[in-house]
N, C-alpha and C positions, 0 to 999 in steps of 0.2 A: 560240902563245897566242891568235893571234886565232881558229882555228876553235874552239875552247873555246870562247870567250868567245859568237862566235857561237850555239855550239851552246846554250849554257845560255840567252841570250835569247830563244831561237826557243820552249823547254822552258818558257819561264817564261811568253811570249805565250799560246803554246796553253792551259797551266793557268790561268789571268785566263779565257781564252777560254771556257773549260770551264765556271768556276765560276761565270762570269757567265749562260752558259745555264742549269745548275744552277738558278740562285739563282733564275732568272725563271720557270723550269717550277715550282718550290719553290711561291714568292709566288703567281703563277697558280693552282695545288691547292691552296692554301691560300686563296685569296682565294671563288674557287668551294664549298671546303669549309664558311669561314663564312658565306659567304649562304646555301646550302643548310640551315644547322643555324641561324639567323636564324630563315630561312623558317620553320622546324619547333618553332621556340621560338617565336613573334611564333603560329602557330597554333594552340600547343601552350597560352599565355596567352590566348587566346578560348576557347577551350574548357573553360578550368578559370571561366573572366568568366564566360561562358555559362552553365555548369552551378551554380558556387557562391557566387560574389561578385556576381552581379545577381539571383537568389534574397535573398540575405542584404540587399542594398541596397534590394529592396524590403521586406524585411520590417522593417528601420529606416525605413526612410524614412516607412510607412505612417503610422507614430501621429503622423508631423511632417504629413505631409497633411492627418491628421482633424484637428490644433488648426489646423492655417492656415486648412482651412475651418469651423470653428467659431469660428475669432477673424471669419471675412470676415461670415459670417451673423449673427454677435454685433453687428458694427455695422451691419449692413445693419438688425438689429432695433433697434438703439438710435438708427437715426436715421428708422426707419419713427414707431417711439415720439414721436420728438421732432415730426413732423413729422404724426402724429396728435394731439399739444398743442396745435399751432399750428392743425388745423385747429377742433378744440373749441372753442378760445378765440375765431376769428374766427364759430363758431355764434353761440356767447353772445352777442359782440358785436351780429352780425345780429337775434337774437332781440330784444337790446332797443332796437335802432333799428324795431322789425316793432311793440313794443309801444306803443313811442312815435308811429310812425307812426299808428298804430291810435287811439291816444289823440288824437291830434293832429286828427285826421279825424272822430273821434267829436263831439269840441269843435267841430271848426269844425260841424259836422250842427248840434248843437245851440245853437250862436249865433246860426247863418244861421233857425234855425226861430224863435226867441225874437226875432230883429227884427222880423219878422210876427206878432207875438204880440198884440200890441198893437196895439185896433183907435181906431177915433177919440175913443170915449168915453174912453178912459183916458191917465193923461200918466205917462209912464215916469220915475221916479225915479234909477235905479239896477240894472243889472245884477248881479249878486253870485255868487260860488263859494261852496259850500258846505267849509265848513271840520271841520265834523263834527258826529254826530247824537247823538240821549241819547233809545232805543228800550226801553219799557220796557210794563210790562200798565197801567202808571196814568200814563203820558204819552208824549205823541210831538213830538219837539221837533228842530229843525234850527238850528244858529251858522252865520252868515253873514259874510264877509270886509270888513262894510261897516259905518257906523253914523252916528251924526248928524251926523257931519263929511262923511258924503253926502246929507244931509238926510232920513235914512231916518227916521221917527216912528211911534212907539206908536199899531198898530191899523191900518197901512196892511197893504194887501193883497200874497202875495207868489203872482206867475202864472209857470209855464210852457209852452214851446211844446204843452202837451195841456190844460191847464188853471188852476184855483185849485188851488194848495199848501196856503197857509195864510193867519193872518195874524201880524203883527209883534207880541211883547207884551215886549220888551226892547232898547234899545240901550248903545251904549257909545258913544264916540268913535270906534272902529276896527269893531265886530262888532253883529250884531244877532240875536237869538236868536226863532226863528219854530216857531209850534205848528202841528201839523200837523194837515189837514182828519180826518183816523183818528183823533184824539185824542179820547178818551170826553170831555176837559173841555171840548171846543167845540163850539157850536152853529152852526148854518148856516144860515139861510132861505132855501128851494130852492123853486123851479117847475115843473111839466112843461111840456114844450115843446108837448105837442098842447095838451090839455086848461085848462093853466094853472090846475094846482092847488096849493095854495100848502101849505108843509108844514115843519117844522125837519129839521132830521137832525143825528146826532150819531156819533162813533167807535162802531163797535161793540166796541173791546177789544182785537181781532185783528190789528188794523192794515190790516186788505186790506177790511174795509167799512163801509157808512156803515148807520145804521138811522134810522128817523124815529120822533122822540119827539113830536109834534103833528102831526095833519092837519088841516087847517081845513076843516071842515062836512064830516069823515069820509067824504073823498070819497077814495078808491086812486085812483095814478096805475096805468095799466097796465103788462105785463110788455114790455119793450124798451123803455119810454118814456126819452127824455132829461132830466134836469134840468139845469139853470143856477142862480147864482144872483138873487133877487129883488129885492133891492135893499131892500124893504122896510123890513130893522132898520139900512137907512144904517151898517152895517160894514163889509159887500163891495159893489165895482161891480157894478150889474147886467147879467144876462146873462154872465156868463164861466161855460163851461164846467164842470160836477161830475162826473157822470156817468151811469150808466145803471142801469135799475129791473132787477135780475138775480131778485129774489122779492119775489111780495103773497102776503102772508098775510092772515088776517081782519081785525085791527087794527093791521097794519102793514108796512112793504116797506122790502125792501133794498136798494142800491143800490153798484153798483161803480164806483170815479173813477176819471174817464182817467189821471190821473197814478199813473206809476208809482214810488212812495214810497220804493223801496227802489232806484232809479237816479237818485238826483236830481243835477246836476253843477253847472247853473246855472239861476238864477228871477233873474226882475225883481220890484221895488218898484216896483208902482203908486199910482195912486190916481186917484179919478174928476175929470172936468174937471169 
């Protein structure tokens, strides 16, 4: 019994033995076989990527590109947009601090001249803004921001830094309403400054000149001569500024005043000491 028993154990080691090599030569060609066919699938999958599915992904992909970058340029314009608002609005704003600056400047010009305006003959009343005109072929008339509650009275004379305006033929409490030297219904007694000849003038109609309705002993001033006024008809102080002889005719000459009628901002209410 016991060589039997032997013999079948030794029979049965070497087959274990066997299969066990078997099985690993097996598992080894087998293991090599699928990485090899791996290898050729995982190449075999690049190449189909390569040829047909990165084709196809970009041609999906493309139309999502063109809205991504037409949403990105959509706001890059909507905030160019916005941010061209902002610059406009901060123009405007600029613009009318430039106008008021401008105004501001213009006023003070015109203050600064009007304190000098006034020379020792005459005693200053009252400053005044022009509040608004009433320009027409048959009057020339200016309201003033001032009235007898500044002591402004009927017939006092109204100067600027160039000249006589006008004079006063209205007030209120608060306003005073003033005719203008161009107004056909006022008369003036004016001098030349060389010769001293004495003469009326009156609106001519147009607003932009004076004409002379009297010369006394039909004497013409010359062409460039200055006038003032004469004091004479005890209306206007004497000596304030009118303007200047621009045509003589045979019986009669014209004359254009410093003041410029159509910019006026502010006049003083004088009156003679």
């Amino acid at each position: 019994m016991a060589p039997k028993f032997q013999i079948k154990v030794f029979q049965l080691s070497r087959f274990v033995k066997n299969f066990t090599i078997i099985s690993i030569v097996s598992l080894s060609f087998l293991l090599v076989f699928f990485s090899k066919s791996d290898l050729y699938l995982i190449n075999g999958i690049k190449i189909i990527s390569s040829s047909v599915i990165i084709p196809i992904t970009r041609v999906i992909s493309a139309p999502v590109n063109a809205f991504s970058n037409f949403v990105d340029e959509y706001n890059q314009f909507k905030s160019l947009k916005f941010e061209n608002k902002i610059l406009q609005e901060e123009i405007i704003r600029l613009k009318k601090w430039q106008t008021l600056a401008i105004q501001n400047s213009r006023e003070n010009k015109v203050l600064k001249k009007l304190l000098n305006a006034t020379d020792n003959n005459l005693t200053l009343v009252k400053t005044a803004s022009l509040i608004n005109r009433n320009d027409s072929i048959y009057s020339k008339l200016i309201n003033l921001n001032a009235g007898y509650e500044d002591k402004i009275k009927k017939n006092m004379s109204a100067i600027n830094e160039r000249g006589l305006v006008g004079k006063v033929i209205d007030t209120t409490s608060n306003n005073s309403r003033v005719i203008l030297l161009t107004d056909p219904n006022l008369s003036i007694s004016v001098k030349s400054i060389s010769d001293g000849i004495f003469s009326l003038l009156t609106g001519n109609g147009d607003g932009k000149y004076l004409v002379s309705s009297f010369i006394k002993e039909n004497k013409l001033p010359r062409l460039g001569d200055i006038v003032v006024t004469s004091g004479t008809a005890q209306i206007f102080p004497v000596d304030l500024l009118v303007g200047k002889v621009t045509k003589v005719e045979k019986n009669r000459f014209f004359v254009l005043p410093f003041v410029d009628f159509k910019n006026i901002d502010y006049v003083q209410i004088v009156t003679s000491k």
